[in-house]
PyMOL commands that place a pseudoatom at each C-alpha (Angstrom):
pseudoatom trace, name=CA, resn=UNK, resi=1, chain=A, elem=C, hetatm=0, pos=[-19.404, -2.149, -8.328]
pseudoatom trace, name=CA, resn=UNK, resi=2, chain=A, elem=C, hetatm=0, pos=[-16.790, -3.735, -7.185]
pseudoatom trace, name=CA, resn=UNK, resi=3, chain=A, elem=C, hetatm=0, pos=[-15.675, -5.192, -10.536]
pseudoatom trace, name=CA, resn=UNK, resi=4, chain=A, elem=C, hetatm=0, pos=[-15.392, -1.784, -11.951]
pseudoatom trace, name=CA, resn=UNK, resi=5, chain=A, elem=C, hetatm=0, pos=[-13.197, 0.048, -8.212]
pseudoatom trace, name=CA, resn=UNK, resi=6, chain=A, elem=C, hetatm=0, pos=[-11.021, -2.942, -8.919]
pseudoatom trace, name=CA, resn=UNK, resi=7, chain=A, elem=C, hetatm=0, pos=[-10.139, -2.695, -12.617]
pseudoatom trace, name=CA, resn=UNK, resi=8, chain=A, elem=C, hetatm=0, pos=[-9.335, 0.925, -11.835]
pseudoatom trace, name=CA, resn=UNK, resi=9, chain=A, elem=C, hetatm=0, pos=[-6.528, 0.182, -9.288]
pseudoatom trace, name=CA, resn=UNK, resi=10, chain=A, elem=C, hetatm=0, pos=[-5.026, -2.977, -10.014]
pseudoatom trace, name=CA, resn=UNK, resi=11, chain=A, elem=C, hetatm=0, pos=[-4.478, -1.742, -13.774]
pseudoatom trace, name=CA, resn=UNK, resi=12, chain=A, elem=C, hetatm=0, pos=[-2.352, 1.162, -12.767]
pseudoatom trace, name=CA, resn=UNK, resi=13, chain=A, elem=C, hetatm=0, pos=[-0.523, -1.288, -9.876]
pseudoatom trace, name=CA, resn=UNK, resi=14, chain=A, elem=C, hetatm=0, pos=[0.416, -3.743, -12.531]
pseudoatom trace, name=CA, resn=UNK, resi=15, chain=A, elem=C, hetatm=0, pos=[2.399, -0.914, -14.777]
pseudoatom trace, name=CA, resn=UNK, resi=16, chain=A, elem=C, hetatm=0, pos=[3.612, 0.660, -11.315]
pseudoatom trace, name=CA, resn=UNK, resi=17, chain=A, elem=C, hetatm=0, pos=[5.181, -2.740, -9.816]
pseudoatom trace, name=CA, resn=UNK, resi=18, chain=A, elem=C, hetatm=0, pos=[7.040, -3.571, -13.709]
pseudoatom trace, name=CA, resn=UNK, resi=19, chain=A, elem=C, hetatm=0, pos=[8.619, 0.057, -13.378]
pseudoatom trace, name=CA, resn=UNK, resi=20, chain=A, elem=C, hetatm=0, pos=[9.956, -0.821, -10.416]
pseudoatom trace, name=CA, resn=UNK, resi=21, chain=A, elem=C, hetatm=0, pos=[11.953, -3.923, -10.968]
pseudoatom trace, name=CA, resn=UNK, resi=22, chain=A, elem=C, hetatm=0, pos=[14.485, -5.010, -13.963]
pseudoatom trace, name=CA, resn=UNK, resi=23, chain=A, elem=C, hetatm=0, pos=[13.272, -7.827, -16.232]
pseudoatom trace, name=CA, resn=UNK, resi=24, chain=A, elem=C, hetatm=0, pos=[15.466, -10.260, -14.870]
pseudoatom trace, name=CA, resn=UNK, resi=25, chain=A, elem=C, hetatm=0, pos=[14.102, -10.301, -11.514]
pseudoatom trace, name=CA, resn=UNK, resi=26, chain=A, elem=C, hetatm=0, pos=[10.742, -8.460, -12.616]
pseudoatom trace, name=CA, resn=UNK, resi=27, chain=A, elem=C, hetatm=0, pos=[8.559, -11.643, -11.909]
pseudoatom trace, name=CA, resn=UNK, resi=28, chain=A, elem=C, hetatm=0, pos=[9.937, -12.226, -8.725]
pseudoatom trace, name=CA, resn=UNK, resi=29, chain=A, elem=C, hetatm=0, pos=[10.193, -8.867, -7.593]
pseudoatom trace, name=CA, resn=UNK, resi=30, chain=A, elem=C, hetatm=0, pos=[6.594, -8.194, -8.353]
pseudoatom trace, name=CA, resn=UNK, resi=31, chain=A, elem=C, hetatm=0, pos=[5.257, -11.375, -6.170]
pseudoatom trace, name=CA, resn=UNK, resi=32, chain=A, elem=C, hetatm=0, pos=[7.678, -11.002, -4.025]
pseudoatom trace, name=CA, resn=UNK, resi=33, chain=A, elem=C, hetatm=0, pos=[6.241, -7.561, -2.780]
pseudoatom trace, name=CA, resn=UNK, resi=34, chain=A, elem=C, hetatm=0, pos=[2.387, -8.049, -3.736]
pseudoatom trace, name=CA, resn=UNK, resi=35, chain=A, elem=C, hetatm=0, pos=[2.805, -10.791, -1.597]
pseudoatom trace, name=CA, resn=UNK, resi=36, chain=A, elem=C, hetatm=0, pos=[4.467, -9.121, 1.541]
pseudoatom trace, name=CA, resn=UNK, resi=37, chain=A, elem=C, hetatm=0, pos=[2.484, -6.113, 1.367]
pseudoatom trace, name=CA, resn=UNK, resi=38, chain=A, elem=C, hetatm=0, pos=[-0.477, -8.004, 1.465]
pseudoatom trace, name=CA, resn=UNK, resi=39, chain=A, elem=C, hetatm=0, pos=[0.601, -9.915, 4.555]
pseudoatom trace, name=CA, resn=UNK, resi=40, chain=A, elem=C, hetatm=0, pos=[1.717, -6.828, 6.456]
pseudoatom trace, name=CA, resn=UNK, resi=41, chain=A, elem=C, hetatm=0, pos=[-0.659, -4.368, 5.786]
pseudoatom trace, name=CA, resn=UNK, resi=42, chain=A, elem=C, hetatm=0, pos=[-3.543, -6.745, 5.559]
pseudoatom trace, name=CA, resn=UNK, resi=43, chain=A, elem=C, hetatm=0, pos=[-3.156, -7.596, 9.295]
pseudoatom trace, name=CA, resn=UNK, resi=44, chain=A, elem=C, hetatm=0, pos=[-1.581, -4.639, 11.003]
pseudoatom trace, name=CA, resn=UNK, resi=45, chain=A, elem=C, hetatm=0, pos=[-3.089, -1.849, 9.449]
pseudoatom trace, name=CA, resn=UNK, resi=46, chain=A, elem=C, hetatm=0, pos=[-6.278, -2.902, 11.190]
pseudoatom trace, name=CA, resn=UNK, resi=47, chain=A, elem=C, hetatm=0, pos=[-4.948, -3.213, 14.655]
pseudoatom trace, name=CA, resn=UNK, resi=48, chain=A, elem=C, hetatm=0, pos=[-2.849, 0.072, 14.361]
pseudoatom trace, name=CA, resn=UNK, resi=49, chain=A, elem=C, hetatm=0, pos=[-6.105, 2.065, 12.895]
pseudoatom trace, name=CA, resn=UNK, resi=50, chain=A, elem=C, hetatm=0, pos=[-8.034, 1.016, 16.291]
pseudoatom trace, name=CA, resn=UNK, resi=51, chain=A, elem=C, hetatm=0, pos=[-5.593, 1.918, 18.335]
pseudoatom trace, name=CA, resn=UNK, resi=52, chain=A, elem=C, hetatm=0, pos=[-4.917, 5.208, 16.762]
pseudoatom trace, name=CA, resn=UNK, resi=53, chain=A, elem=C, hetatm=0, pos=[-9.141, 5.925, 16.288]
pseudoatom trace, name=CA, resn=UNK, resi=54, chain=A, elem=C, hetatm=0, pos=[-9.327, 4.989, 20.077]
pseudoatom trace, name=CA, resn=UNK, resi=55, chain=A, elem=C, hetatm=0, pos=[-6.185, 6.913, 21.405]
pseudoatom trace, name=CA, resn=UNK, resi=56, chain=A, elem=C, hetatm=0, pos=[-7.955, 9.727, 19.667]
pseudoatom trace, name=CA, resn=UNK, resi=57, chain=A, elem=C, hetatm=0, pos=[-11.249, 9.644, 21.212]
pseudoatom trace, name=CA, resn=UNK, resi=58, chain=A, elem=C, hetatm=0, pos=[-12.936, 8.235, 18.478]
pseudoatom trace, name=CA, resn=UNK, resi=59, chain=A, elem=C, hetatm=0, pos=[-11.743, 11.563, 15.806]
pseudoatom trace, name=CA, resn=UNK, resi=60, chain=A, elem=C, hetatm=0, pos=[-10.534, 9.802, 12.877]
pseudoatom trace, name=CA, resn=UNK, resi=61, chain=A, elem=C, hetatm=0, pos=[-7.400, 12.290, 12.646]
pseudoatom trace, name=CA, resn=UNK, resi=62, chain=A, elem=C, hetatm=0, pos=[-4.680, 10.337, 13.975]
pseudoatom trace, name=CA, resn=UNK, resi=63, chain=A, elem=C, hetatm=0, pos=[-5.477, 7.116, 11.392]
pseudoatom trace, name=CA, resn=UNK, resi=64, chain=A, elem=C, hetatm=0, pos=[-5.446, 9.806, 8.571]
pseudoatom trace, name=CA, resn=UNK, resi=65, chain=A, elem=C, hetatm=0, pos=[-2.130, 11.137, 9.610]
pseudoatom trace, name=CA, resn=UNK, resi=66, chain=A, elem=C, hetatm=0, pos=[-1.009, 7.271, 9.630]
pseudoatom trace, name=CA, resn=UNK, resi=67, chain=A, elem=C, hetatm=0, pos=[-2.523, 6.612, 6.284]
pseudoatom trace, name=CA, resn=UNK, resi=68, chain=A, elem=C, hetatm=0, pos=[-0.188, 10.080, 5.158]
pseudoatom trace, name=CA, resn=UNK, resi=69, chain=A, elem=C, hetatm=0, pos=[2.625, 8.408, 7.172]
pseudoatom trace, name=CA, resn=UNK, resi=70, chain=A, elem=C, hetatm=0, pos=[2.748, 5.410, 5.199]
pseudoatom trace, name=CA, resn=UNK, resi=71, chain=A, elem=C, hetatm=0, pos=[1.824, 6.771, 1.660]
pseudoatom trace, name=CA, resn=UNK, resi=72, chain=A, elem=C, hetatm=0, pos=[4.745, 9.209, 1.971]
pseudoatom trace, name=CA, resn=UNK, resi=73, chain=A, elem=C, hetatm=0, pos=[7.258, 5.822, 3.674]
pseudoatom trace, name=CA, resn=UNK, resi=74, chain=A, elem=C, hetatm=0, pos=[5.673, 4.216, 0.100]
pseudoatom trace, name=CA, resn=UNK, resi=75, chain=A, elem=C, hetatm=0, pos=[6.626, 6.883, -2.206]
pseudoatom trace, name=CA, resn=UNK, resi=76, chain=A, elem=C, hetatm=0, pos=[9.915, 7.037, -1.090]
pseudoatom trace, name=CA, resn=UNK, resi=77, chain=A, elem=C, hetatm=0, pos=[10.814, 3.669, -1.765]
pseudoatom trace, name=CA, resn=UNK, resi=78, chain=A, elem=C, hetatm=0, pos=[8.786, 4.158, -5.311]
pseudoatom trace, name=CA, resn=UNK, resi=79, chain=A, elem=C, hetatm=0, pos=[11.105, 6.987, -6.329]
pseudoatom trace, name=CA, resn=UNK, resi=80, chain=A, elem=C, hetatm=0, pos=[12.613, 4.515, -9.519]
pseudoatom trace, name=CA, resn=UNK, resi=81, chain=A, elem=C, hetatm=0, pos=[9.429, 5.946, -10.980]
pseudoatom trace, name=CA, resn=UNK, resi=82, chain=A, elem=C, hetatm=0, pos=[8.687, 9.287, -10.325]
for i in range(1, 82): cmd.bond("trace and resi %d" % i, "trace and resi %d" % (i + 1))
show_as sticks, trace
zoom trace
């Protein structure tokens, strides 16, 4: 299952990051922020989404609004594409 929820994302992502970044710095650009992004959100998102789920007495509304949050902070820095 996992095989196939993969494919579907990282297919898309791959088209999404080249957009973003001009073919002489494409390569870089594209590790460069797979590579950060991975780092950040792979070990704060975590510790924020506890916080937030606990802060809320256990209601899950206050990670959703910080999963909104950060999609809209991620859009706005994607807007080469749109």
């Amino acid at each position: 299952m996992l095989g196939v929820l993969y494919a579907a994302v990282y297919g898309p992502e791959a088209a999404l990051f080249c957009e973003l970044f001009d073919t002489r710095v494409r390569y870089s650009g594209i590790s460069v922020v797979y590579q950060v992004s991975g780092i950040v959100s792979s070990s704060i998102t975590p510790l924020i989404a506890t916080f937030l789920l606990q802060y809320g007495g256990g209601k899950p509304w206050l990670v959703a609004s910080y999963v909104f949050v950060v999609g809209v902070i991620s859009a706005y820095f994607m807007r080469r594409t749109f």
